[in-house]
N, C-alpha and C positions, 0 to 999 in steps of 0.2 A: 819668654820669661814669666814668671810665676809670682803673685803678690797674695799673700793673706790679709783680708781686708775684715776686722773687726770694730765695735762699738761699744758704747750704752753699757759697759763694764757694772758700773755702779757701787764699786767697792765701797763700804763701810754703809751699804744701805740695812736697814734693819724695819722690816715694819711691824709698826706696834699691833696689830690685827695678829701675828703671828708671834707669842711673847713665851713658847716653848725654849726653854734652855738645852743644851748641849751636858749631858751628863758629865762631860769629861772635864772640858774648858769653863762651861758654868755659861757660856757667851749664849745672844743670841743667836738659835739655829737657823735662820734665813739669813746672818752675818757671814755665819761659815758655807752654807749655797753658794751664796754670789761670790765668794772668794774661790769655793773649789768649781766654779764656774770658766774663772779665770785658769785655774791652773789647770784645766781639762784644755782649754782651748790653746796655751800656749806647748801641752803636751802633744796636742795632733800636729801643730804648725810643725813643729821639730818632726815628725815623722814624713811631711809632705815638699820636701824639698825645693822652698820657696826662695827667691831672689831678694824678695822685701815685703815688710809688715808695719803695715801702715794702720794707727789706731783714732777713729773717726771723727773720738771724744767723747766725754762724760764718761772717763775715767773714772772717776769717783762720783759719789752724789752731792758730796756735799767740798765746799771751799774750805772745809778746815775736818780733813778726813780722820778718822783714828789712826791708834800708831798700830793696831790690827792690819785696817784697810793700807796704811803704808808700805807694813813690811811684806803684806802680802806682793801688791806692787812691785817692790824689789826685787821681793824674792824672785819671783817667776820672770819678773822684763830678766834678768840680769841671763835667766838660763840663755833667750835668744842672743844675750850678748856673747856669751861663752860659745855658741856655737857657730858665732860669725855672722850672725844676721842683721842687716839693717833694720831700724825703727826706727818708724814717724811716728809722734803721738803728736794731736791737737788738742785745745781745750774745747771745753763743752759747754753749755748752760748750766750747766751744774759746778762743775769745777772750775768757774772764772769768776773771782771776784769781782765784785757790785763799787765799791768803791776801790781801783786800780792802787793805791797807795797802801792798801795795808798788805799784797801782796799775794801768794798764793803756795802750798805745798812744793809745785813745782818748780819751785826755785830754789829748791835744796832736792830736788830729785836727779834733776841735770848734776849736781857734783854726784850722788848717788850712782845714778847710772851715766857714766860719760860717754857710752859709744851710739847711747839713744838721740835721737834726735829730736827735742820740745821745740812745739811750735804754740804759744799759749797767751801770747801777749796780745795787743789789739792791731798788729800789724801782721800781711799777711807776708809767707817767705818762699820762695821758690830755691829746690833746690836738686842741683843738678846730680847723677849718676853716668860719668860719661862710660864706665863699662856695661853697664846696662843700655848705652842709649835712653836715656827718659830722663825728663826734668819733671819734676813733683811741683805743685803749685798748691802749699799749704795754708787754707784761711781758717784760722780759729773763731768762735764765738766770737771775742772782741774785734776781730776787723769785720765780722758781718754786721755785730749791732753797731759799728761805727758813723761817722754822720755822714763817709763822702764814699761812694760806690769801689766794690775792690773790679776794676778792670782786667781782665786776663789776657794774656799774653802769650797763647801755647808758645812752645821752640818751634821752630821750622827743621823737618827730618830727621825729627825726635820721636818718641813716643812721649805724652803727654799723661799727665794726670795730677787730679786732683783733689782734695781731700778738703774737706765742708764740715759742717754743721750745724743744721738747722734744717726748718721744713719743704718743703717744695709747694711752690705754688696751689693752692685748689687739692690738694691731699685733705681729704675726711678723715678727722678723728674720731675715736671713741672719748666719751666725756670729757672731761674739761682739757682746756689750752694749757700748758706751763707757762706763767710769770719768769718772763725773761727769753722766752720765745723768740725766734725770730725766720720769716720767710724769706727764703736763699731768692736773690735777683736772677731772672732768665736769663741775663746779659752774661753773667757767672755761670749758669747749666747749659744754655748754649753755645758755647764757645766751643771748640773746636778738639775737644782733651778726648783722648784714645778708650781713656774709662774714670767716670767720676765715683770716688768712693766717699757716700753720706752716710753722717750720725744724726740722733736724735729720736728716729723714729722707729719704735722695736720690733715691728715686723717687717721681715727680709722681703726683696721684691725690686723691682725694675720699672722706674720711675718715669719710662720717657729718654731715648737715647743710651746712652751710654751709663746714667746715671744710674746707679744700684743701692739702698736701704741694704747693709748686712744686717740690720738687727741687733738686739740684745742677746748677751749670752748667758742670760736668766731671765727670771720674771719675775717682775716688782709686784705689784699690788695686782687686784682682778680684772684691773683694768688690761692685764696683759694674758689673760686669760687664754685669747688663740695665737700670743706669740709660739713660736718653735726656736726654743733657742739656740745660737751655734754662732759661725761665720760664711764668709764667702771664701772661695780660693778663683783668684782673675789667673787666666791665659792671656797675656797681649801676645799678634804677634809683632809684623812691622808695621810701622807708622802707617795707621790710617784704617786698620785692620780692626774690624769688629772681635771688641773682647770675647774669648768662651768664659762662663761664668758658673761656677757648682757652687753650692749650698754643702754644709758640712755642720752636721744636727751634734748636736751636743748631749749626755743624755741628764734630764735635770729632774728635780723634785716634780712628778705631775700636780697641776692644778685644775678641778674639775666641778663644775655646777650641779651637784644632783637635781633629779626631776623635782618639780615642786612640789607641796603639802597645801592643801586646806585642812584646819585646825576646825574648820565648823563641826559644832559638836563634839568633836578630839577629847579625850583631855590629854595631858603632856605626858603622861606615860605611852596613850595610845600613839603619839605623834613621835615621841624616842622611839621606839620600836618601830616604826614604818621608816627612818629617816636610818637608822642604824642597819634596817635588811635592805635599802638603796646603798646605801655605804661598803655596805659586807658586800654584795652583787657585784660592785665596783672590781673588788678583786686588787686594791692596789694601797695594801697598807702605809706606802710612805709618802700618799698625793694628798694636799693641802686640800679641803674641797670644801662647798659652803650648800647651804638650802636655804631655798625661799618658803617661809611661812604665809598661806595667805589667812585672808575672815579669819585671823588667829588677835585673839584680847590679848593684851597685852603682859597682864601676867600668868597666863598658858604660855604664849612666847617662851618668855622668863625663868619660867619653872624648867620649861621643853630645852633652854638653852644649858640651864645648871648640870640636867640630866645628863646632857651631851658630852659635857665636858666633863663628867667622871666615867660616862661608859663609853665614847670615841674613842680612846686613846687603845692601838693594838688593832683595831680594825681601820681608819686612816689616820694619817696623821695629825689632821685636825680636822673641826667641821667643825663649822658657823652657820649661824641661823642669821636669816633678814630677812626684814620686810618687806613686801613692794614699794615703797618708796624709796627705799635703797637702791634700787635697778637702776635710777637715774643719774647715780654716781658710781658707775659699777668698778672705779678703784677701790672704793670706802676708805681713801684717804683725803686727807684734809688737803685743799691744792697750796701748796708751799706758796708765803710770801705775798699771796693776797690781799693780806691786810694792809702789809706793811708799802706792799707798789699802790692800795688806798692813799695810805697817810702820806705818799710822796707827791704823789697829785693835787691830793688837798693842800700840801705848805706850798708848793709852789704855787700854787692860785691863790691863798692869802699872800704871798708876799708880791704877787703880780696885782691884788688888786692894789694893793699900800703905796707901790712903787710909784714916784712923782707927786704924791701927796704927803701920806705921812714918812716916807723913806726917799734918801738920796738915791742916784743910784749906784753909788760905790755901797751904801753902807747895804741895799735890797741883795747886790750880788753878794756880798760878803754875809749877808747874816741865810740866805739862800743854801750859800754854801756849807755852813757850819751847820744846819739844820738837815741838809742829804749826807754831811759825813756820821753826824748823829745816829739818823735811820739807818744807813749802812751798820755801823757800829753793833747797833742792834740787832739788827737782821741776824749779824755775822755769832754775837752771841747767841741769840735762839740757834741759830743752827748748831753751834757748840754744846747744849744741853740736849737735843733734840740727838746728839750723835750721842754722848754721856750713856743715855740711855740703854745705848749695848754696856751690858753689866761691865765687860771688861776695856770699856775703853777707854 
């Protein structure tokens, strides 16, 4: 049997480093990427005569998606429904609400698509395919960040699998950790499943056993720089049988680091022109790509950056200038929600120190609580402007 095993979707991602419009729709054009990202990869799946399509999570990027990023969703899951295809989708760190009460998109995507199968809640579900042979053992985000260990259970004379989210043990990232993170238990990767299918992490790869990263099927910020976007397609055969496993590339907006510049002595004409015949060299008008300025002042920089961005456009897509100090965060985005898992830390250690002094403790849990669904609240509005931001959403 045959499984396409994708992730890390990302729909209604838009990053503000890349704030070129779409001539047609007016939206932003890294919105429409990651959406024809999606519908590239659900257009191979239908060519490659799969049994089931299991999605790994982080459907979206954010918990309160556009109605862009929705209907793109729709649109394309509904093809695999029309064509008779199972789907498992889980949630992700991205697409799982922070405080559980206010709810999430996909609870109106299940009436949406009803032959999909959502698994997005904090509990994890197994679910059987008895003409397949194989029980699915699906844990979202919320059962992994939950407080009590999810236990696995293969079938005995089944084929096995399982579908995750989050990190694996001792994997090095590049720059920073995501707020709301969380490392999968050995106890969960060990066990005994025919092939474990993980999200989270955008480069594709083979974790240790059975377990396989499909990857991202685009690239968000620079920090994904040498991802290669696409999916997996798994081989099982019988119970117990080492999966075959292929990679199936996608082809997406190149993103590329030109060689570097020292600005010493430059001025910014000289440095446009040296950074523009790296570019032209390139040979690849529609790759996003960036340069590092060194021993460049600040408004050489500046001036070097103005120029760029009236004579780049036609030779690549775009190109950006940074400074070495930038290398250190080579997404150059701001890491979401930092602040705010701050400020959660901080009220609950003021209302732990208050507690048995100045607070009872019904009234320390209760006012505890009013105080995380506040932050929550909050969180959930920033990320509502933070999506706004795509012109049309």
């Amino acid at each position: 049997m045959r499984i396409a095993h994708l992730s890390d979707t990302h729909l209604g991602y838009a990053y503000r480093g890349f704030t070129r419009t779409d001539p047609v729709s007016g939206r932003n054009q890294r919105s429409l990427d990651i959406e024809a990202a999606y519908e590239a990869a659900i257009s191979d799946i239908l060519t490659r005569d799969v049994d089931l399509v299991v999605h790994a999570g982080d459907v979206f990027h954010h918990t309160r998606p556009t109605w862009h990023a929705l209907r793109c969703f729709i649109r394309q899951s509904r093809r695999l429904e029309e064509a008779g295809l199972r789907y498992i989708v889980i949630a992700g760190n991205h697409d799982t609400a922070r405080l559980r009460t206010t709810g999430t998109a996909f609870s109106v995507l299940d009436l949406a698509l009803p032959e999909t199968m959502f698994v997005t809640g904090d509990e994890p579900q197994t679910i059987e395919f008895a003409e397949l042979n194989l029980a699915v053992l699906a844990v979202p985000h919320g059962a992994v960040s939950g407080l009590l260990p999810v236990i696995p259970s293969p079938r005995e004379e089944m084929r096995n699998l399982l579908v995750t989210h989050g990190m694996v043990p001792g994997l090095t990232v590049q720059g920073h950790h995501e707020p709301g993170e969380e490392v999968l238990s050995m106890t969960l990767l060990d066990a005994a499943f025919d092939y474990i299918a993980l999200g989270h992490y955008h480069i594709a790869g083979r974790q240790g056993g059975n377990a396989w990263y499909s990857g991202a099927t685009e690239r968000m910020g620079w920090g994904d720089e040498l991802v290669q976007p696409g999916y997996l397609l798994v081989t099982l055969g019988s119970p117990g049988d080492e999966p075959s496993v292929e990679t199936v590339t996608l082809a997406t907006r190149p993103m590329v680091t030109l060689h570097a510049l020292s600005g010493d002595g430059r001025t910014a004409r000289e440095l446009t022109d040296l950074a523009l015949d790296r570019a032209l060299t390139l040979g690849k008008p529609e790759a996003m790509t960036r340069i590092e300025l060194r021993d460049t002042p600040r408004p050489v920089r500046r001036e070097t950056e103005a120029m760029l961005r009236r004579e780049s456009p036609g030779v690549v897509w775009s190109l950006q200038v940074y400074a070495p100090a930038s290398i250190l965060s080579p997404a150059t985005e701001r890491p979401e929600r930092s602040a705010m898992g701050d400020l959660r830390t901080l009220f609950a250690a003021f209302v732990a120190e208050r507690t048995g002094t100045e607070y009872d403790q019904d009234f320390a849990a209760a006012f505890l609580a009013r105080g995380e669904r506040a932050l929550a609240e909050a969180e959930d509005a920033a990320e509502t402007i933070a999506a706004s931001e795509d012109p049309a959403a």
